[in-house]
PLY file of the C-alpha trace (Angstrom):
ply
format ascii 1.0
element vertex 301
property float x
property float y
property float z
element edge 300
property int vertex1
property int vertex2
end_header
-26.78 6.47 -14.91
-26.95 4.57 -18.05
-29.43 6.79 -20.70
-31.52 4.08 -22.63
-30.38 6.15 -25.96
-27.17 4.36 -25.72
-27.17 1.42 -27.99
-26.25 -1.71 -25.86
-23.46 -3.51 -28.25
-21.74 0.22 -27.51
-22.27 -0.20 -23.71
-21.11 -3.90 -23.92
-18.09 -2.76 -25.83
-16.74 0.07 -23.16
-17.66 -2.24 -20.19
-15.39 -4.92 -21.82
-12.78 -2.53 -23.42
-12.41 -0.97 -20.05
-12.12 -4.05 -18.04
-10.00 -5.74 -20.58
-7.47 -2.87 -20.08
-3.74 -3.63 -20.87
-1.52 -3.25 -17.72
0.45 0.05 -18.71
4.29 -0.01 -18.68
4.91 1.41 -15.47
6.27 0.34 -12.21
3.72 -1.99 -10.17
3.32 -0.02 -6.76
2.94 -3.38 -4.82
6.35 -3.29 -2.97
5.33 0.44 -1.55
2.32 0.26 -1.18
-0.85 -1.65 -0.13
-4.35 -1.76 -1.66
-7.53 -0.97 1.26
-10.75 -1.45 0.47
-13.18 1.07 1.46
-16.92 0.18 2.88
-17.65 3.70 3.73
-17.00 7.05 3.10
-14.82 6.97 5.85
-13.33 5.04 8.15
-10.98 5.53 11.26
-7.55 2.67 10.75
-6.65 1.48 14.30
-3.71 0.19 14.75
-3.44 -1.20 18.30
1.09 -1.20 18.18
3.02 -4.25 19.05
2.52 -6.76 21.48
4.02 -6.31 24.86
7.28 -7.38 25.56
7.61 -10.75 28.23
8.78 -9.21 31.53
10.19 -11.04 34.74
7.85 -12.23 36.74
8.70 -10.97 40.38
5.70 -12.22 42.31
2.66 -10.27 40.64
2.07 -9.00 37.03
2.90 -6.39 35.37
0.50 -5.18 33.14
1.75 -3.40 29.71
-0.97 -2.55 27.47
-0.93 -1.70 23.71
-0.21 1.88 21.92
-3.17 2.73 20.23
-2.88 4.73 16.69
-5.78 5.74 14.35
-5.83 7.47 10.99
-8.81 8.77 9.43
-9.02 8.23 5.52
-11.51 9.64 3.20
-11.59 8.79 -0.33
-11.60 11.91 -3.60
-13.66 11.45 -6.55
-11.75 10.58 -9.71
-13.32 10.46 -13.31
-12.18 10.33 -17.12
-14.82 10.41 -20.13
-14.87 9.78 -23.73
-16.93 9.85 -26.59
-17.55 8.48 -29.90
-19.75 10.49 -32.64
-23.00 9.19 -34.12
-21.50 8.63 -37.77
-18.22 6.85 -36.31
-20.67 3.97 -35.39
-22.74 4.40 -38.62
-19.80 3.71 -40.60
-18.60 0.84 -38.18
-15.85 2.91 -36.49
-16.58 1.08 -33.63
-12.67 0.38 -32.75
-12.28 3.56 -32.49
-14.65 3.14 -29.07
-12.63 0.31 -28.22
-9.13 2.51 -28.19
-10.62 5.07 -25.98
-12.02 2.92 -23.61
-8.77 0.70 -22.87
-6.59 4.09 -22.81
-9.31 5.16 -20.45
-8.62 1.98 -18.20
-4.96 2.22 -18.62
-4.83 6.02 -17.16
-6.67 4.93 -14.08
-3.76 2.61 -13.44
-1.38 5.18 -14.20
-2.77 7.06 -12.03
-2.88 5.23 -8.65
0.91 3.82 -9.29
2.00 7.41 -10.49
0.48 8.59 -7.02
1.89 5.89 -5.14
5.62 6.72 -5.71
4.75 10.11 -5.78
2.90 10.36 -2.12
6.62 9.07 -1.04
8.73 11.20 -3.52
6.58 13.84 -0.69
6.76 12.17 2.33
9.13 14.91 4.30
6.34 17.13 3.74
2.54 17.02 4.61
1.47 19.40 1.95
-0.16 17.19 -0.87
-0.88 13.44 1.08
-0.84 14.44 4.54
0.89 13.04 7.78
1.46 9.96 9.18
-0.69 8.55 12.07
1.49 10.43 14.64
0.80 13.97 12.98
4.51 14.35 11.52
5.47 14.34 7.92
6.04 10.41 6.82
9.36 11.09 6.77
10.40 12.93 9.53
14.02 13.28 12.11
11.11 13.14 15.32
9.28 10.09 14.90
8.23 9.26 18.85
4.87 7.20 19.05
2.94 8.27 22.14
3.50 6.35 25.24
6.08 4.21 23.56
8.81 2.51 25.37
11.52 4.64 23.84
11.74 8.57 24.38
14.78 9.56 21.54
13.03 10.48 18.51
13.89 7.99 15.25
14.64 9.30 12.31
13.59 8.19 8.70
14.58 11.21 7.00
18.59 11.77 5.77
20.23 14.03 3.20
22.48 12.31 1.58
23.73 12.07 -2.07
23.61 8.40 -3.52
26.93 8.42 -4.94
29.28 6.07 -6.28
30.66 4.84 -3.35
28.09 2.51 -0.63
29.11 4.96 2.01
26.07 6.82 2.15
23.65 3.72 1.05
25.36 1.65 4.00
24.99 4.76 6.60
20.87 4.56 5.37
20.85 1.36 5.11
22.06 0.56 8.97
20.46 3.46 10.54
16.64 1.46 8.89
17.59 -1.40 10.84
17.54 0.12 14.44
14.03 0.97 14.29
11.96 0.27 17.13
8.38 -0.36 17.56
6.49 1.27 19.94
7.35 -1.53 22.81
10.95 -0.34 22.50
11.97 -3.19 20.33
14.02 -3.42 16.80
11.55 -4.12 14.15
14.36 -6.09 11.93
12.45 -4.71 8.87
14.67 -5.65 5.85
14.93 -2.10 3.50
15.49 -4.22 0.26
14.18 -2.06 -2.03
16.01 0.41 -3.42
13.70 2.95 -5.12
14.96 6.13 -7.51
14.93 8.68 -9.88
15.77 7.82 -13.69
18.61 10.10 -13.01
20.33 7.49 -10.49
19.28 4.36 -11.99
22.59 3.78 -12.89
24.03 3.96 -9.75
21.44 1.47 -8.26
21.89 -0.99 -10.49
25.55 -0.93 -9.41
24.66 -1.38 -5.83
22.09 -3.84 -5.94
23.67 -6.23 -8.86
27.84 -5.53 -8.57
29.44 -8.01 -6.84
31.98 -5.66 -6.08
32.45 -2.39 -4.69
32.23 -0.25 -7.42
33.29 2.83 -4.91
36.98 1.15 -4.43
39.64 -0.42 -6.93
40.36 -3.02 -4.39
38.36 -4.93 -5.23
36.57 -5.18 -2.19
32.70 -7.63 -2.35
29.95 -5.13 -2.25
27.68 -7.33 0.32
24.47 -6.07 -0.84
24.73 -7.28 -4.56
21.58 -10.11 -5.22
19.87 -8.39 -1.66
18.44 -5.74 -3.24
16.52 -5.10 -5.85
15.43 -1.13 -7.15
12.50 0.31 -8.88
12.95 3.64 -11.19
9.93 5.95 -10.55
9.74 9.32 -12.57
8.01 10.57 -9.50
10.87 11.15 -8.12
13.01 13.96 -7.69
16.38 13.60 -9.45
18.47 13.63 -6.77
15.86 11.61 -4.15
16.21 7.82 -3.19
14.61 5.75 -0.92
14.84 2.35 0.81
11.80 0.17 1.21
11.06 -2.70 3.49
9.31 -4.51 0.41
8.27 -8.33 1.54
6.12 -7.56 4.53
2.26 -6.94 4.39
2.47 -3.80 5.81
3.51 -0.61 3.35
4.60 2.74 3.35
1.46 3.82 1.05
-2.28 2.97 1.82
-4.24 2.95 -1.15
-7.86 3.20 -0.02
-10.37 1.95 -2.61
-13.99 3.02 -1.77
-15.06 2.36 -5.65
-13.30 0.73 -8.14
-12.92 2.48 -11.41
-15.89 1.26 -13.35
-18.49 2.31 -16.40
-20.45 5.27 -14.35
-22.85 6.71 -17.01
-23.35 6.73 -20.66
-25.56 9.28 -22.84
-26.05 10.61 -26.01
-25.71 14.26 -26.71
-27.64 15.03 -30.91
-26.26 18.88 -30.46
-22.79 17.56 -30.84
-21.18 17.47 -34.51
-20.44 14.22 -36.69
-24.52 13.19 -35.77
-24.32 13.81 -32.01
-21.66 12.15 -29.67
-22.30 9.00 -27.51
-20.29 9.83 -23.86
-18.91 7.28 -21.59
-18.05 8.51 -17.75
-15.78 6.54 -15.73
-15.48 6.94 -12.35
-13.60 5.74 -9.25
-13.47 7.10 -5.52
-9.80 6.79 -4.10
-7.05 8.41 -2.23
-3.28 7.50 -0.99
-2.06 7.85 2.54
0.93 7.26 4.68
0.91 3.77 6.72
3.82 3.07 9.15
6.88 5.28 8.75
9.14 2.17 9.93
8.82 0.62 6.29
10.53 3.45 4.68
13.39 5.90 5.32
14.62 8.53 2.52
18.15 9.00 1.73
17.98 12.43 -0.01
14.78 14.70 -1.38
0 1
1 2
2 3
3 4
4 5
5 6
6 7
7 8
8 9
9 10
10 11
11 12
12 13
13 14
14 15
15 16
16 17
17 18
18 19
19 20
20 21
21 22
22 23
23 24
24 25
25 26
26 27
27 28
28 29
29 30
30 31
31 32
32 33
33 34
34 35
35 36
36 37
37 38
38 39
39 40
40 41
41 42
42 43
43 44
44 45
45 46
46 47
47 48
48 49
49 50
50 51
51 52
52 53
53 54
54 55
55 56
56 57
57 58
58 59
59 60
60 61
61 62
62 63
63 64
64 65
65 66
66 67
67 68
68 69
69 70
70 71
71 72
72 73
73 74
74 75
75 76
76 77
77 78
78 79
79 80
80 81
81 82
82 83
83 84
84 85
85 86
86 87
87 88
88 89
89 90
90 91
91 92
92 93
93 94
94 95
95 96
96 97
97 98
98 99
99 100
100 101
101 102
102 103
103 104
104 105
105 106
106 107
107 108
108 109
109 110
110 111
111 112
112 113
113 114
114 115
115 116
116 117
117 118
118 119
119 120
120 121
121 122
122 123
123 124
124 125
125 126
126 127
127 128
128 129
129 130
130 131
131 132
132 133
133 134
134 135
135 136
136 137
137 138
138 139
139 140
140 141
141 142
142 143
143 144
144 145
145 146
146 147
147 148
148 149
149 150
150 151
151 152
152 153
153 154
154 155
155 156
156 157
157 158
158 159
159 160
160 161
161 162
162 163
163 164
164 165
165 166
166 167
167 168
168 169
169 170
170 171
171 172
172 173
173 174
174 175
175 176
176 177
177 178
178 179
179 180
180 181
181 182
182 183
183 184
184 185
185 186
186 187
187 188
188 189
189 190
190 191
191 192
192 193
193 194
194 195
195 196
196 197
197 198
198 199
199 200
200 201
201 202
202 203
203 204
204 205
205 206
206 207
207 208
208 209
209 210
210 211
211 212
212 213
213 214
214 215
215 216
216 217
217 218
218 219
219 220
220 221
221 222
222 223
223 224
224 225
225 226
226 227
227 228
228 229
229 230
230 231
231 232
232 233
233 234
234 235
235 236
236 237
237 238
238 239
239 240
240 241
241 242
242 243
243 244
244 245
245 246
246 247
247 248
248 249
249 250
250 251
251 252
252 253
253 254
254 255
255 256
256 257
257 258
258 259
259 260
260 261
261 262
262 263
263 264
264 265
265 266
266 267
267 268
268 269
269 270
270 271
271 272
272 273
273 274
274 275
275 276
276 277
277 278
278 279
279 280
280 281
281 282
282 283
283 284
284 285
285 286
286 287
287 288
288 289
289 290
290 291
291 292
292 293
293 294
294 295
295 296
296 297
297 298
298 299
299 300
């Protein structure tokens, strides 16, 4: 609710402040994960599984019919408000609005990216973002979908160091591209991003830009160099890495949107020092889920 004691160039000023945001310095979330927007306050995702393999025809058909898999997301209230005093805009402080405002916009997008890498920095665990459609943790050594053509469990969940060698990246790195869709099927996702911990940057950049194998003086070619690309998240655990399948639609992390942050309410409050205080509530309705655990497989926590 908008109070009518707010003067308007003040309203006009947050609205466009806010909207006008700078985009903070922090790493975009779009290879991990995928924006959904929301048009209630919940909604059921269906997922119907891959198509059907073709089968030999031996006279009659034989009738295969999707896998069926639903998540229920809900959205959580988010909100961060500011103020300016009464004699701040008397003595044409009015930048001072204007700071608040954009730092206001800027923290929302911190915020959803910082949760992004975060929700899979916690993937082997349901505690703080949940579980994936099939009721495991996103990462997870038991991954079976129900009724799926396969009946050994997949695993998306390894501990192992990222060291300076590309034995461990390589034993990750194959073990993402025998995953199987529900039909029984490799998915032939291609893990090319490489996401870590500031603490391993180093080591990333080696693997995903060295030409050589920095693990050997034999100068032996390290086949991934110009393949991969990696992201640093301080999300992350020191020690944890991940490989994402980055240039498909679908992502590890759903972001679903039910309101965009946006200008909520603005009032004036004349018990507050400096002249009173004009407030300025922003609010958005969002949350961060797990989408299909094929996209994503951890190397170490």
């Amino acid at each position: 609710m908008i109070s009518g004691n707010v003067p308007q160039h003040l309203l006009v000023a947050a609205r466009t402040g806010f909207l006008t945001t700078a985009t903070p310095e922090v790493p975009a979330y779009d290879p991990i994960a995928a924006l959904l927007p929301m048009d209630a306050k919940s909604i059921d995702l269906v997922d119907l599984g891959a198509s059907p393999m073709p089968t030999q025809n031996k006279g009659k058909p034989q009738i295969k019919d999707f896998i069926e898999k639903t998540l229920t997301v809900k959205p959580l209230d988010w909100d961060i408000t500011v103020f300016i005093s009464h004699n701040a805009v008397q003595d044409d402080k009015t930048g001072e609005l204007d700071r608040k405002v954009r730092s206001a916009g800027e923290n929302f997008q911190l915020h959803i990216s910082n949760l992004a890498f975060k929700a899979l920095n916690d993937g082997d665990a349901t505690t703080n973002f949940g579980a994936c459609y099939d009721g495991l943790s996103f990462f997870n050594n038991s991954h079976i979908d129900k009724g799926a053509e396969y009946s050994t469990a997949q695993d998306n969940l390894y501990d192992v160091a990222l060291g300076t060698d590309l034995a461990n990246f390589e034993t990750v790195k194959v073990a993402a591209r025998k995953f199987r869709q529900d039909q029984g099927e490799f998915v032939g996702y291609n893990h090319n991003i490489l996401v870590v911990s500031p603490e391993l940057e180093r080591t990333a950049a080696q693997i995903t830009a060295n030409r050589e194998d920095f693990g050997t003086d034999k100068r032996a070619m390290n086949p991934y160099a110009g393949q991969m690309r990696y992201l640093v998240s301080s999300q992350f655990d020191s020690t944890a890495w991940a490989l994402v399948a980055g240039d498909i639609s679908v992502k590890p992390i759903i972001i679903a949107m039910r309101e965009e942050p946006n200008l909520q309410s603005a009032w004036f409050d004349p018990e507050m020092p400096d002249g009173g205080r004009y407030y300025f509530k922003f609010y958005a309705r969002y949350n961060h889920f797990y989408g299909d655990w094929r996209t994503a497989i951890l190397g170490k926590t």
